[in-house]
C-alpha positions, 0 to 999 in steps of 0.5 A: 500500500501506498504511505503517506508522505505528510500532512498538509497543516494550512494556517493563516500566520507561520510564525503563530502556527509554529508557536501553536504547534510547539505549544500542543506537541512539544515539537519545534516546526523547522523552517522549510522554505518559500514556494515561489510563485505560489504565495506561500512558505512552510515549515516541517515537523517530522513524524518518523521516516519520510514521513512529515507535517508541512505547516503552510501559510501565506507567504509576506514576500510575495504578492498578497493575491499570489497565495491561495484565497483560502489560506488567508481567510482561515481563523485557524490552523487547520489540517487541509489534505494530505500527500501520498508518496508515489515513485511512479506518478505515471502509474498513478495517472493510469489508474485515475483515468481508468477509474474515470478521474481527470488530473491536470497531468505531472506538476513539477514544483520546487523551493529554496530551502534556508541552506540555499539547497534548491530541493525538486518534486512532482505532484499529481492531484486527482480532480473531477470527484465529489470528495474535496480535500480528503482524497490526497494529492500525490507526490514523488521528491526523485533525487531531492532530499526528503524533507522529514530527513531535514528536521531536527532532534525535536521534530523527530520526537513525534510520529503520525499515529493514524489518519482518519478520513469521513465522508457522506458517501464513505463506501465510495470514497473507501473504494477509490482509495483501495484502488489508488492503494491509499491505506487510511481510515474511512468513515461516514460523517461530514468531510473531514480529516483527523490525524493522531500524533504521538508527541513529547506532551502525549497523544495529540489530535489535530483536524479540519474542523 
């Protein structure tokens, strides 16, 4: 099955995500770099091997409408979707299409990181289903460095415990991701995303809500 890659924790402000995060878990967020183009900027806490949550937030050096609207009309950090490693995006592809899912094809993307490091990857993002941001995006860093293989000692602290995914139409959606090989929990409810993380101040919950 596929693993998941990182959490994307969506915030308006970086610094008080940082703050808030390291208030909740014991665990500081590492600065991970701006996203030129795109209006935003992160930073990374490690939970175990090749596995992280990205902290995104807007990013002031860059013009203010470049930033997804969303991000800056938030009240809170929130969890908003989440990346799957994939080595073979191509396969990936495939299989969407035969499911009847279009994608905008292979996007590929990069960031500076605070080293100067020019670090490299490529996304595809599924579209055309009814499930939003609980169906992941997936992702391969080819020869760049993994980011969860940047973070510091404090970040290495915690571990991603279990990802949770509701939905209204939940035996749709669980069938989707068992052909998509993306291994999660699936439930019925409103659309959302709730993650447990084992961290120095204990077992901590964070979602979209």
């Amino acid at each position: 099955m596929a693993r998941i890659d990182h959490l994307v924790w969506a915030a308006p402000n970086l610094e008080r995500a940082i703050e808030d995060l390291a208030e909740r878990t014991g665990a500081l967020a590492q600065p991970g770099g701006a996203h030129p183009g795109n209006g935003t900027r992160n930073a990374i806490l490690g939970l175990g091997t090749r596995t992280y949550l990205e902290v995104l937030a807007p990013d002031p050096a860059q013009a203010p409408l470049a930033a997804p609207a969303g991000l800056s009309a938030l009240k809170a950090p929130r969890l908003h979707t989440f990346a799957v490693a994939a080595e073979r995006l191509d396969r990936i592809a495939a299989q969407l299409e035969k499911a009847g899912l279009p994608h905008p094809g292979v996007i590929p993307m990069s960031r500076r990181l605070p080293s100067g490091r020019l670090v490299r990857w490529r996304l595809l993002t599924p579209a055309g289903h009814p499930y939003g941001q609980v169906v992941p995006f997936f992702i391969d860093w080819g020869d760049s460095p993994h980011p969860a293989d940047q973070t510091s000692e404090a970040g290495e602290a915690c571990r991603l415990e279990g990802l949770t995914v509701t939905h209204p139409e939940a035996w749709s959606l669980r069938a989707l991701l068992e052909r998509l090989e993306v291994e999660v929990e699936v439930e019925t409810g409103p659309p959302a995303l709730n993650a447990r993380l084992s961290t120095p101040r204990g077992e901590v919950a964070i979602g979209s809500a």
